[in-house]
ROBADO-931727 format. One record per residue (C-alpha): residue number from 1; x, y, z. Coordinates in steps of 0.25 Angstrom, whole numbers. Layout:
N
<kevex num="NUM" x="X" y="Y" z="Z"/>
...
//
This chain:
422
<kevex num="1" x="0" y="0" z="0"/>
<kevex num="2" x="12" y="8" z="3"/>
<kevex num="3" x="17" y="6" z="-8"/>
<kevex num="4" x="4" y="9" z="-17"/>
<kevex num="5" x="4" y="23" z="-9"/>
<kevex num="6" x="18" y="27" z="-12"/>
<kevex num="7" x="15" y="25" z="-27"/>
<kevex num="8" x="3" y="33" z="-28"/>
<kevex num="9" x="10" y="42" z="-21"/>
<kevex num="10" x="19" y="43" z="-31"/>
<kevex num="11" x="12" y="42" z="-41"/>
<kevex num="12" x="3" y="54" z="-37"/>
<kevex num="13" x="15" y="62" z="-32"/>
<kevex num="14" x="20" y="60" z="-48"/>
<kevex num="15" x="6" y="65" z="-55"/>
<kevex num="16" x="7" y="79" z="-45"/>
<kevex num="17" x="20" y="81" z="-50"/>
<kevex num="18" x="15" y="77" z="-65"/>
<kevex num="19" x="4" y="87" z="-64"/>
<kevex num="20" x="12" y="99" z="-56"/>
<kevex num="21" x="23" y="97" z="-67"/>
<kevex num="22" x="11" y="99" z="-78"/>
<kevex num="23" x="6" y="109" z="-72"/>
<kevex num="24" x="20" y="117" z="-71"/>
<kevex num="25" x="22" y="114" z="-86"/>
<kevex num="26" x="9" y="122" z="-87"/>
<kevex num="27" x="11" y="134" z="-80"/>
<kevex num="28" x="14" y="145" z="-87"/>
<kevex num="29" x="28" y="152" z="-88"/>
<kevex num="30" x="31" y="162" z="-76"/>
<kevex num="31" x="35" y="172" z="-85"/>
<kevex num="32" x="29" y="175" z="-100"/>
<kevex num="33" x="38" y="178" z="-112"/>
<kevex num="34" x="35" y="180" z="-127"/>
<kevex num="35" x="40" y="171" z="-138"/>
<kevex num="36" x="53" y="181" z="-141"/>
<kevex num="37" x="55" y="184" z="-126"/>
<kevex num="38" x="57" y="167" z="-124"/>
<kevex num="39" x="65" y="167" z="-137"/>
<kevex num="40" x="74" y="179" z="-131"/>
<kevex num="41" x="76" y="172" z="-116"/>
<kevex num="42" x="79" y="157" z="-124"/>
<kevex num="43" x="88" y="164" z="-132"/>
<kevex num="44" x="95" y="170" z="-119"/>
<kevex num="45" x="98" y="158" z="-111"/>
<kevex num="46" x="110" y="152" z="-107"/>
<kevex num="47" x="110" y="139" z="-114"/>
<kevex num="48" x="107" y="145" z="-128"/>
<kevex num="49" x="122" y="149" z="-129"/>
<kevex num="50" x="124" y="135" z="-133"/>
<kevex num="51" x="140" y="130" z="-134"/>
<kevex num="52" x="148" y="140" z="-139"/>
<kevex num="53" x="155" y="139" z="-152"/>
<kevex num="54" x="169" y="138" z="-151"/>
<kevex num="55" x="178" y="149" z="-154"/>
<kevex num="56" x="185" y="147" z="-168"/>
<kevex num="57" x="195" y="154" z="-165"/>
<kevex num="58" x="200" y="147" z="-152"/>
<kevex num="59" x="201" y="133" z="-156"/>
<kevex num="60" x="208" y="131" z="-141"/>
<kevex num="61" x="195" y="134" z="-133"/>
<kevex num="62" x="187" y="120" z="-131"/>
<kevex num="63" x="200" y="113" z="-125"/>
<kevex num="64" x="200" y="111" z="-111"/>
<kevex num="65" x="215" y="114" z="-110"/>
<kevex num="66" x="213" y="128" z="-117"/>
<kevex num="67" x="201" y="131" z="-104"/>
<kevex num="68" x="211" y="127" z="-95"/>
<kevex num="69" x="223" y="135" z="-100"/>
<kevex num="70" x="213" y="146" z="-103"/>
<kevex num="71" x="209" y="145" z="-87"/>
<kevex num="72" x="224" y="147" z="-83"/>
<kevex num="73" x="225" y="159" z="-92"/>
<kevex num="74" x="211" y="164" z="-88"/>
<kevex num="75" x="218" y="166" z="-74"/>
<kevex num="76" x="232" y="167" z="-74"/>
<kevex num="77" x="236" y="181" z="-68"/>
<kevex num="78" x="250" y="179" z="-74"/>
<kevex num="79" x="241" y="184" z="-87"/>
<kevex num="80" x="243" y="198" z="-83"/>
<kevex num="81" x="254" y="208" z="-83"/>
<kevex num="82" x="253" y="211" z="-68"/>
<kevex num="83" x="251" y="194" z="-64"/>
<kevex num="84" x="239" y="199" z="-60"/>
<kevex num="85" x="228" y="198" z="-69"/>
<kevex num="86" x="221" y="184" z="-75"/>
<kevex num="87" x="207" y="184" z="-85"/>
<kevex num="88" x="201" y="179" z="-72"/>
<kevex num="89" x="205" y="193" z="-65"/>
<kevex num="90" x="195" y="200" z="-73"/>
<kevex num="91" x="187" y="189" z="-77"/>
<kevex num="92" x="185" y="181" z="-62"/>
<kevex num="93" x="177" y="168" z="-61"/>
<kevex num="94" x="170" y="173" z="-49"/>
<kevex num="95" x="166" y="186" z="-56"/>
<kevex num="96" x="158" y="182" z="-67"/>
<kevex num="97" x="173" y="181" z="-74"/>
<kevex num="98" x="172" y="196" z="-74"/>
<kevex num="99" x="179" y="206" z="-62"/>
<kevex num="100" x="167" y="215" z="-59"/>
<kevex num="101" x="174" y="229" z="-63"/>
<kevex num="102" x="170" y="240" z="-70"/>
<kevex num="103" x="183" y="239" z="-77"/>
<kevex num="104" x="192" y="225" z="-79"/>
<kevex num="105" x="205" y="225" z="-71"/>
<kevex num="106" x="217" y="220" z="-74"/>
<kevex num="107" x="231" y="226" z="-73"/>
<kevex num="108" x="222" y="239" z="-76"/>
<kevex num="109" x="209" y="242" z="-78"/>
<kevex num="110" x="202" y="240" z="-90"/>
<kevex num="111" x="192" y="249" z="-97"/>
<kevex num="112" x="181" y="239" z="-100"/>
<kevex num="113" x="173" y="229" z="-88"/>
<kevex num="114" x="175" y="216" z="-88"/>
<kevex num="115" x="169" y="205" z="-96"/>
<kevex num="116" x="164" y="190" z="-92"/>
<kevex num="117" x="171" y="179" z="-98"/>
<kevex num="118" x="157" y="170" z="-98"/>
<kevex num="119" x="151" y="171" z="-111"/>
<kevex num="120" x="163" y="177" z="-119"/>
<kevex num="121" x="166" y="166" z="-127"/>
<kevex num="122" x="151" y="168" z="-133"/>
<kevex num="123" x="155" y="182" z="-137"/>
<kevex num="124" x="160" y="185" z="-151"/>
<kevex num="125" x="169" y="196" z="-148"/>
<kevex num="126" x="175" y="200" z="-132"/>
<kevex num="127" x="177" y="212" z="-125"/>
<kevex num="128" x="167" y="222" z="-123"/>
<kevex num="129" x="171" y="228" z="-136"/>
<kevex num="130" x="172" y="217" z="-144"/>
<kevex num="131" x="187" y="218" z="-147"/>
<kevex num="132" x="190" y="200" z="-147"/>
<kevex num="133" x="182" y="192" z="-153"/>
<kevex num="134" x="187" y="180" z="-147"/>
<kevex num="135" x="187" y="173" z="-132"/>
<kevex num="136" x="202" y="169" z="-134"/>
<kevex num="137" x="206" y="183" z="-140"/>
<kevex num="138" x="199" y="190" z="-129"/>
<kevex num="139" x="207" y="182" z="-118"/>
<kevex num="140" x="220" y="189" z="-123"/>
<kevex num="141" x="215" y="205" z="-124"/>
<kevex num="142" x="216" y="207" z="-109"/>
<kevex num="143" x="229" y="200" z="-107"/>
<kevex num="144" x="237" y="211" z="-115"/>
<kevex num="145" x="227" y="222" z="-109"/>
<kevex num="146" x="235" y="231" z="-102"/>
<kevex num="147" x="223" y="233" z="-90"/>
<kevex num="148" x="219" y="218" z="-92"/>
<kevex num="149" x="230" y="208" z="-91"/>
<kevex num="150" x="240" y="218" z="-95"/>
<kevex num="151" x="251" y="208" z="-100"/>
<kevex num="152" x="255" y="203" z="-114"/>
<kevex num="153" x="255" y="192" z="-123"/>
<kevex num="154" x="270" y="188" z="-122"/>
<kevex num="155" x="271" y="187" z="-107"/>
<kevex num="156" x="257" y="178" z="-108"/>
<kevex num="157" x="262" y="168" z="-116"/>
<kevex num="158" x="276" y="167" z="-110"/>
<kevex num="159" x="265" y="164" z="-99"/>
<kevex num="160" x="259" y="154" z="-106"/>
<kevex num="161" x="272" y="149" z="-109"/>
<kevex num="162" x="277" y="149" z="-94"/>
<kevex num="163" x="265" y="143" z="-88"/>
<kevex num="164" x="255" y="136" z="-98"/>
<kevex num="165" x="265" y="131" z="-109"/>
<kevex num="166" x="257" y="115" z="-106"/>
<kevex num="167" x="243" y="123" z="-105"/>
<kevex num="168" x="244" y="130" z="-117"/>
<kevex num="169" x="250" y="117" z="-125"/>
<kevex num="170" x="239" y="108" z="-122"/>
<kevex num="171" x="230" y="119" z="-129"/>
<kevex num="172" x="239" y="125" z="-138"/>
<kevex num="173" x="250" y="117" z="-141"/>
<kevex num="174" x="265" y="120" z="-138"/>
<kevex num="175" x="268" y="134" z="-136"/>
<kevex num="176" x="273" y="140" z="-149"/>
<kevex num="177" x="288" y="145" z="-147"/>
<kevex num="178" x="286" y="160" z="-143"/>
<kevex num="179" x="302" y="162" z="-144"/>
<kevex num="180" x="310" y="173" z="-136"/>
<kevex num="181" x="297" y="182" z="-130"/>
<kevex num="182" x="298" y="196" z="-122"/>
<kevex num="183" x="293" y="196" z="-108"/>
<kevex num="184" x="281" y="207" z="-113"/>
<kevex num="185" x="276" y="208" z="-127"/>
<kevex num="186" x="263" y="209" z="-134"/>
<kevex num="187" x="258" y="218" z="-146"/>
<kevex num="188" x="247" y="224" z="-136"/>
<kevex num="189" x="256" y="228" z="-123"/>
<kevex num="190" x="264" y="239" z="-118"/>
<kevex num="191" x="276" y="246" z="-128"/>
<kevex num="192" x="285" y="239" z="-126"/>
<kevex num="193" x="277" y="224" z="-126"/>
<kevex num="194" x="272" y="227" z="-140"/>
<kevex num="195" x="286" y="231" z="-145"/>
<kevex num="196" x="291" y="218" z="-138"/>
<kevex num="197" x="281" y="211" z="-147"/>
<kevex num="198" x="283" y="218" z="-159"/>
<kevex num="199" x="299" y="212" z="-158"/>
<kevex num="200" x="295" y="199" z="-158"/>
<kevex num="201" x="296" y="190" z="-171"/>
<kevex num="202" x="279" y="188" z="-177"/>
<kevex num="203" x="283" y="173" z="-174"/>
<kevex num="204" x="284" y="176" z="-158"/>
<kevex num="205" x="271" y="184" z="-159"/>
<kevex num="206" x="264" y="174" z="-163"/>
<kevex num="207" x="268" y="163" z="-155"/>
<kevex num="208" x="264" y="174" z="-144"/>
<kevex num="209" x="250" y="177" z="-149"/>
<kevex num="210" x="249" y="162" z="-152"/>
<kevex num="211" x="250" y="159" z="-137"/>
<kevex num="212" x="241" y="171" z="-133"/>
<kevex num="213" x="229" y="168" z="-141"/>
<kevex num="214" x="230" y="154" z="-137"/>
<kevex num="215" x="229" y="159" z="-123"/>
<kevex num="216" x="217" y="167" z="-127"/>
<kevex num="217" x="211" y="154" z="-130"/>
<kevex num="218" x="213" y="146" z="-119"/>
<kevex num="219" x="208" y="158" z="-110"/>
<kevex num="220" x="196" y="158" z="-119"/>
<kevex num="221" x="194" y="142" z="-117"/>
<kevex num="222" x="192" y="146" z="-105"/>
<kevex num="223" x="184" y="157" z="-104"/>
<kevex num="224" x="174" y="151" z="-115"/>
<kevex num="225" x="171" y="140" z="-103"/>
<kevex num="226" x="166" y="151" z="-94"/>
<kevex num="227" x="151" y="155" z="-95"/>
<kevex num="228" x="139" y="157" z="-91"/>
<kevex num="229" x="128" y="150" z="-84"/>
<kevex num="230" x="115" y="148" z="-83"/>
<kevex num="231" x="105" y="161" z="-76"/>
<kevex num="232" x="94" y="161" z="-71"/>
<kevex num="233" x="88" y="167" z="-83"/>
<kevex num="234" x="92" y="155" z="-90"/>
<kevex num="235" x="85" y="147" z="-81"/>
<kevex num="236" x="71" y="156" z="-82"/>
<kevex num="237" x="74" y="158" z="-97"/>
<kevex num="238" x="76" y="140" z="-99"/>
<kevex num="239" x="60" y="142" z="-90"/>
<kevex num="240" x="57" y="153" z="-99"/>
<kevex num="241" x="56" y="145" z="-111"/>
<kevex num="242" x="52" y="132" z="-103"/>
<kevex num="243" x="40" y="139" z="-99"/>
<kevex num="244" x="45" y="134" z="-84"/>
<kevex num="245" x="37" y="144" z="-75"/>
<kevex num="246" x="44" y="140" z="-63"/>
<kevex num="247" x="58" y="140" z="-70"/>
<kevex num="248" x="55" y="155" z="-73"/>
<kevex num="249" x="57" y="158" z="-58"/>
<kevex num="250" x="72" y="159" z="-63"/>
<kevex num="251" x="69" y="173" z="-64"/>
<kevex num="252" x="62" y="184" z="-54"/>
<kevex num="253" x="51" y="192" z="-60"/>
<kevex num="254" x="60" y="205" z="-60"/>
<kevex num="255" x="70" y="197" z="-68"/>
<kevex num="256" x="60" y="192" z="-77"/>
<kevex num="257" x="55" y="207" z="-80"/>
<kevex num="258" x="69" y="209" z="-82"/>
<kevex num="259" x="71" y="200" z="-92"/>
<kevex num="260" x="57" y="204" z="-101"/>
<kevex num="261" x="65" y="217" z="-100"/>
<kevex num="262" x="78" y="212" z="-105"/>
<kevex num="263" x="70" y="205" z="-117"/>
<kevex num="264" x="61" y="219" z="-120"/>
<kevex num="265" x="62" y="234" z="-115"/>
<kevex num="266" x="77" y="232" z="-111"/>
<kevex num="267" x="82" y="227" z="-124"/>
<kevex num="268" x="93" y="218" z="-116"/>
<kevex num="269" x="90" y="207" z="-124"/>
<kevex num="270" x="94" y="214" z="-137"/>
<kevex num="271" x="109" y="212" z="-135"/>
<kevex num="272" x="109" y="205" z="-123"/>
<kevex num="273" x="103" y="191" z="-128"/>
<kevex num="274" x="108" y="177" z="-131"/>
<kevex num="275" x="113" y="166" z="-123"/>
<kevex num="276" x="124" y="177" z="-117"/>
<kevex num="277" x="114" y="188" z="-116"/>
<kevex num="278" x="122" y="196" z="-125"/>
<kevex num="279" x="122" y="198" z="-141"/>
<kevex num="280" x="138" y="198" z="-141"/>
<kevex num="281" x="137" y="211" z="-148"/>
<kevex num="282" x="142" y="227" z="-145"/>
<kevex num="283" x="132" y="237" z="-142"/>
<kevex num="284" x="134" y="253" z="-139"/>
<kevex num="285" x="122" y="254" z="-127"/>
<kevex num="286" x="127" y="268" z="-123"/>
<kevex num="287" x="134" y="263" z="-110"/>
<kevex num="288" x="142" y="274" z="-104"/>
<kevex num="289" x="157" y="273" z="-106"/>
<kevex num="290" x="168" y="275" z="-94"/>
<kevex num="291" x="176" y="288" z="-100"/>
<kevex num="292" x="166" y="295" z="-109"/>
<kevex num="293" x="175" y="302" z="-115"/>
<kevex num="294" x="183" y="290" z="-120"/>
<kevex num="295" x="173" y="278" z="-122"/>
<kevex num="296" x="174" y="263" z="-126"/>
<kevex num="297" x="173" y="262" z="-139"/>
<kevex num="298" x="169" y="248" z="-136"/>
<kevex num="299" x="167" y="240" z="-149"/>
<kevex num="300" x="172" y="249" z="-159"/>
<kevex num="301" x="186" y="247" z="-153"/>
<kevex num="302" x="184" y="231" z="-151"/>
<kevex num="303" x="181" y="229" z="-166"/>
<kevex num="304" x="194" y="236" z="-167"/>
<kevex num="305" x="202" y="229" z="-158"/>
<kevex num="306" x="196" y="216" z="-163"/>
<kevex num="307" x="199" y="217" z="-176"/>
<kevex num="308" x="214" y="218" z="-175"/>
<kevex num="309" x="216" y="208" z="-165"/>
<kevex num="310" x="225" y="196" z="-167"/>
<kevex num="311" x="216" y="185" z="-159"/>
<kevex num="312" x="205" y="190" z="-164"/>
<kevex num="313" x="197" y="178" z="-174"/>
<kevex num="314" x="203" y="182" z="-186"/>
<kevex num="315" x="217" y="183" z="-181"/>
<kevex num="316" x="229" y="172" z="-182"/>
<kevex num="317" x="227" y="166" z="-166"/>
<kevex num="318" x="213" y="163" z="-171"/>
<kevex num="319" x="209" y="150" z="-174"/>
<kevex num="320" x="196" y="153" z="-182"/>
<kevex num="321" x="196" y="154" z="-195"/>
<kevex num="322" x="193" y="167" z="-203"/>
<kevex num="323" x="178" y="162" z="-205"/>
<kevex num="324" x="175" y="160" z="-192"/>
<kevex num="325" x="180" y="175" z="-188"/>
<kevex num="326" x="167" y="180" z="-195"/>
<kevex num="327" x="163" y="190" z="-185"/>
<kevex num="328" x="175" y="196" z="-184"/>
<kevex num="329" x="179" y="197" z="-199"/>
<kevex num="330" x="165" y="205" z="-200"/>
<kevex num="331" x="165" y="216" z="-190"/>
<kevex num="332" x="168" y="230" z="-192"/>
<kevex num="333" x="177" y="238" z="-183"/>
<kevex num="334" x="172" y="251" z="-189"/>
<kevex num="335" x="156" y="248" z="-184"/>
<kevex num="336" x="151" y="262" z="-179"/>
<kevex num="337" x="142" y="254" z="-168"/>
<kevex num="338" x="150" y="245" z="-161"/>
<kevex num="339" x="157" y="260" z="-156"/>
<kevex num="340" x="154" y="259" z="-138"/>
<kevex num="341" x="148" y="246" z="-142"/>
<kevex num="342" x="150" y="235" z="-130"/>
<kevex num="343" x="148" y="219" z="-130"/>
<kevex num="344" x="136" y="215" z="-125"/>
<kevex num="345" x="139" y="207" z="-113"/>
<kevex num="346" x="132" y="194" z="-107"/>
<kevex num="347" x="122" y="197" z="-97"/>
<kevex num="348" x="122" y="185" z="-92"/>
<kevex num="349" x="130" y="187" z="-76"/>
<kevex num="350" x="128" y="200" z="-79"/>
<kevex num="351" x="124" y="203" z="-65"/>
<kevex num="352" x="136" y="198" z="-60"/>
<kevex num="353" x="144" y="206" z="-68"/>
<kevex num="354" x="142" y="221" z="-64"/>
<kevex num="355" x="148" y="231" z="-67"/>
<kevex num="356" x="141" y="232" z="-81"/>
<kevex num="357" x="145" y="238" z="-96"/>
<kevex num="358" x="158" y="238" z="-102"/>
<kevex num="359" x="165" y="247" z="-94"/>
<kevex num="360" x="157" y="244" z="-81"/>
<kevex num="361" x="150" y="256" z="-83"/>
<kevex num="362" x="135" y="252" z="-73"/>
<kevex num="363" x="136" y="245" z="-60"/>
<kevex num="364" x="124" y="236" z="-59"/>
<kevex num="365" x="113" y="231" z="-71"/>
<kevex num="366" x="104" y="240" z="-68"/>
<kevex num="367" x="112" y="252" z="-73"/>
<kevex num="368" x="115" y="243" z="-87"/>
<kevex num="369" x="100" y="242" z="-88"/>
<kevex num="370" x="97" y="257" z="-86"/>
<kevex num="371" x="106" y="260" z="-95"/>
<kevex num="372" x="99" y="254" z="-107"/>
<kevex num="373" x="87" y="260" z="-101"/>
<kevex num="374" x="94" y="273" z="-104"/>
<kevex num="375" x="100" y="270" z="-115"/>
<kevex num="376" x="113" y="282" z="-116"/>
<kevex num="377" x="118" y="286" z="-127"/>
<kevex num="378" x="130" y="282" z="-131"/>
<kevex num="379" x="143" y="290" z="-127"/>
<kevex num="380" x="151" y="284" z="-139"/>
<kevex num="381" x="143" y="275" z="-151"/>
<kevex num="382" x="129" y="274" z="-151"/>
<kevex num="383" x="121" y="267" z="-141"/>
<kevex num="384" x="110" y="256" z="-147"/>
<kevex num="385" x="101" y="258" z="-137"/>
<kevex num="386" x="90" y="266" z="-141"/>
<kevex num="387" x="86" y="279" z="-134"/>
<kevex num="388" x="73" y="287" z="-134"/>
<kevex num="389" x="70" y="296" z="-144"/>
<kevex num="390" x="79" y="288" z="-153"/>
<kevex num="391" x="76" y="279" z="-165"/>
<kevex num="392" x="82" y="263" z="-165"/>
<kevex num="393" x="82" y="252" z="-174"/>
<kevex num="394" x="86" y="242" z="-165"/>
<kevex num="395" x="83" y="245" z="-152"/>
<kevex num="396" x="70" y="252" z="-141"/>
<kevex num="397" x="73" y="260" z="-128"/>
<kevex num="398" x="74" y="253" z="-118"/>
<kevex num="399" x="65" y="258" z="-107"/>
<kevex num="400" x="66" y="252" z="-93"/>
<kevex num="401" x="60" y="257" z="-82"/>
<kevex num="402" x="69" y="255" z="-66"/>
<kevex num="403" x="60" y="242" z="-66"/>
<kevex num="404" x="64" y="238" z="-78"/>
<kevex num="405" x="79" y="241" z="-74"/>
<kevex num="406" x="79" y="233" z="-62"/>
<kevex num="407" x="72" y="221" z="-68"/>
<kevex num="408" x="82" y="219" z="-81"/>
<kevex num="409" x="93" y="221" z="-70"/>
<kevex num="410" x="85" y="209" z="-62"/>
<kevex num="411" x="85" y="202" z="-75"/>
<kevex num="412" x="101" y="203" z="-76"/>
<kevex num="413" x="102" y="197" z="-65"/>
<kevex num="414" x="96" y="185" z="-67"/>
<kevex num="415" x="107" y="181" z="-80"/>
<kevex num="416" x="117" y="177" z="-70"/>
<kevex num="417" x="122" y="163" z="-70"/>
<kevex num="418" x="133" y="155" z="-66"/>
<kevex num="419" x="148" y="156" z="-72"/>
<kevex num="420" x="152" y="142" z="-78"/>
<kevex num="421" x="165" y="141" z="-80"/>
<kevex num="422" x="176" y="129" z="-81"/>
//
C-alpha cells in the first residue's frame, strides 16, 4: 500500500510540474518589443561574435607557444627603458586590462586614456585614431613611445636574445643572426638612437625588425585570448527572444527603460551595435578636447601614421597576402570626415572603465550621455550628431530628458561581465 501511495504520489507530483511548466510556457513576455527591437537586442548578444577569423597577417597567433611567449612579453617590465614598465602596467588583469587614468602612464604620460585589451582582436584598426591596423602591429607602438615604454627596438631584441632565445625558437624558429648590435637604436628613438640605426647595414635591420614583429605577435596570441564574458543583458536578451518571462528578471525596470532608449531617442545603438557593442568605426561627436587650442586631430593623423607603417598589413613583416589587405589598400588619408574622429569603443564593461572618451574628458556615464543630449558642436571637424534647427540626412536629435539620462546610464551598467582570459 506503501508503495502504491508513493507512486501516486509521484505521479501526481510530476503532472503539477507538467502543467505549471505549460503554463510558464504560456505566459507572456515581462517585457514587450517589436519585431526590429528583437532583431536589434539578438544581434547584440555576446554569442553572436562567433569564432573569430584568424589574422592573416599573424600566421603565429593560434599556437599555444606563441600565448605563452606573448604572456612573458605582456609582463615583463625589462620591456621599458626605466625596467619599470610592462603592457600589463597600463593594461592590468584586475583593471579590466585597462589603468583607470585619464591619461596612460608609463615612463611619461601620454596624451590619450587607455584602452582594453578585451575585444581588440575583433577591431580592424587600434588605437583611438586608427593608426595599426593590426593586433601584433599594435603590441609594438607603445614599446618605442617615448611616454609608454620608452625603449627601442635593438635593446628589446637583444632582450629576447638574452632571456627567451628557446621561447622564441619554439615559435619562430632559430633566432636570425642580428651580427654586431649597438646598446640603443631604432629609426623611432632619440637623435642619437636613430643615427645608430641609420649605420647599421639593411641586413641587420631587418633581422632586427624581423625579431620585433615577431614579438608583436606573440603579444598579440596572447591578448586575442583575453575577452569578454557573458552580462546580464546577454542573459535577459537569450529570455528576450525565448519569450522567457522569468529569465527577463535579468534586467531591473529602470535598465529596461534604459535599453528602449538606447534602441530609440538615444541613438546608441546606431554606432554602438554588434556582438561588441560598437561599429568598429571613427566618429567626430563633438566631445571636447583637453587643450583647445591644440586638438587631437584623432583619425585624420591615424590614416597617416598607418599608411607608412612598416608592420602594417601590407608591409614585409606581414604575413598576408596583398588581397587579404583590402581595407587597408582602399582608405583614403585625405578624407575631410575622419578629422577629430575617434573609434567607437566597446560598451561592453563600460562601467567598470571610467573615466570616459579619449582623453578622459567625463568622469561617470551620466556626463557621456548628457553629452549626446546636448550634442556640442565641434571645436575641430564637424560633429555628426544633429542639433536643433539643423537639417541631417542620417541622424535625429537626441532629446532626453534627466529620467531618460539616469536610465541609459542604468542600462550601461548592466553590460558588464566577467574577463575571460587564459
Amino acid at each position: 500500500m506503501t508503495a502504491r501511495l508513493a507512486a501516486a504520489a509521484a505521479l501526481l507530483a510530476a503532472l503539477l510540474v507538467s502543467a505549471w511548466a505549460a503554463q510558464e510556457a504560456r505566459t507572456p513576455p515581462r517585457d514587450s518589443w517589436s519585431a526590429k527591437e528583437v532583431a536589434a537586442i539578438t544581434a547584440m548578444q555576446l554569442k553572436e561574435a562567433g569564432a573569430r577569423p584568424a589574422d592573416p597577417s599573424n600566421a603565429y597567433e593560434q599556437r599555444t607557444e606563441a600565448v605563452a611567449f606573448g604572456r612573458a612579453l605582456f609582463n615583463d617590465p625589462r620591456l621599458s627603458a626605466n625596467g619599470q614598465v610592462a603592457c600589463a602596467s597600463c593594461h592590468a588583469a584586475d583593471r579590466q586590462f585597462q589603468d583607470g587614468r585619464q591619461f596612460g602612464q608609463g615612463v611619461g604620460t601620454g596624451k590619450r586614456r587607455t584602452m582594453p585589451v578585451m575585444g581588440a582582436d575583433r577591431s580592424p584598426f587600434l588605437f583611438w585614431d586608427g593608426r595599426k591596423d593590426s593586433l601584433w602591429s599594435q603590441a609594438l607602438g607603445p614599446l618605442e613611445d617615448a611616454a609608454e615604454h620608452g625603449g627601442n627596438r635593438v635593446r628589446y631584441v637583444q632582450l629576447v636574445e638574452a632571456h627567451y632565445r628557446d621561447a622564441y625558437r619554439q615559435v619562430f624558429g632559430t633566432l636570425p643572426a642580428l651580427g654586431a648590435l649597438p646598446r640603443d637604436a631604432s629609426p623611432n628613438g632619440t637623435p642619437a638612437e636613430r643615427a645608430a640605426w641609420a649605420a647599421l647595414p639593411e641586413s641587420s635591420r631587418d633581422a632586427v625588425n624581423r625579431v620585433f614583429a615577431n614579438m608583436g605577435k606573440a603579444i598579440a596570441a596572447y591578448e586575442a585570448r583575453v575577452s569578454y564574458g557573458e552580462s546580464r543583458f546577454d542573459r535577459y536578451a537569450r529570455a528576450t527572444v525565448a519569450g522567457d518571462a522569468r529569465g527577463q528578471e535579468a534586467l531591473s525596470a529602470q535598465e529596461v527603460r534604459g535599453l528602449r532608449l538606447f534602441l530609440g531617442a538615444g541613438q546608441c545603438v546606431t554606432c554602438h551595435n554588434g556582438p561588441q557593442l560598437s561599429d568598429h568605426a571613427f566618429h567626430n561627436t563633438g566631445v571636447p578636447p583637453i587643450d583647445p587650442a591644440h586638438p587631437d586631430r584623432g583619425r585624420a593623423d591615424g590614416l597617416r601614421k598607418l599608411v607608412k607603417d612598416e608592420f602594417n598589413c601590407l608591409g614585409r613583416y606581414s604575413d598576408a597576402k596583398p588581397e587579404q589587405c583590402g581595407e587597408l589598400q582602399f582608405l583614403s588619408a585625405e578624407d575631410a570626415s575622419q578629422l577629430a574622429a575617434f573609434r567607437t569603443p566597446s560598451l561592453r564593461n563600460v562601467a567598470e572603465r571610467a573615466p570616459y572618451m579619449h582623453a578622459g574628458q567625463f568622469k561617470n556615464l551620466q556626463q557621456v550621455v548628457q553629452h549626446y543630449a546636448s550634442a556640442p558642436k565641434a571645436v575641430l571637424g564637424h560633429s555628426e550628431l544633429a542639433q536643433a534647427g539643423e537639417k541631417h540626412a542620417d541622424r535625429q536629435v537626441i532629446r532626453l530628458s534627466a529620467t531618460d539620462v539616469q536610465d541609459l546610464a542604468a542600462f550601461l551598467g548592466a553590460l558588464s561581465g566577467p574577463v575571460v582570459q587564459p
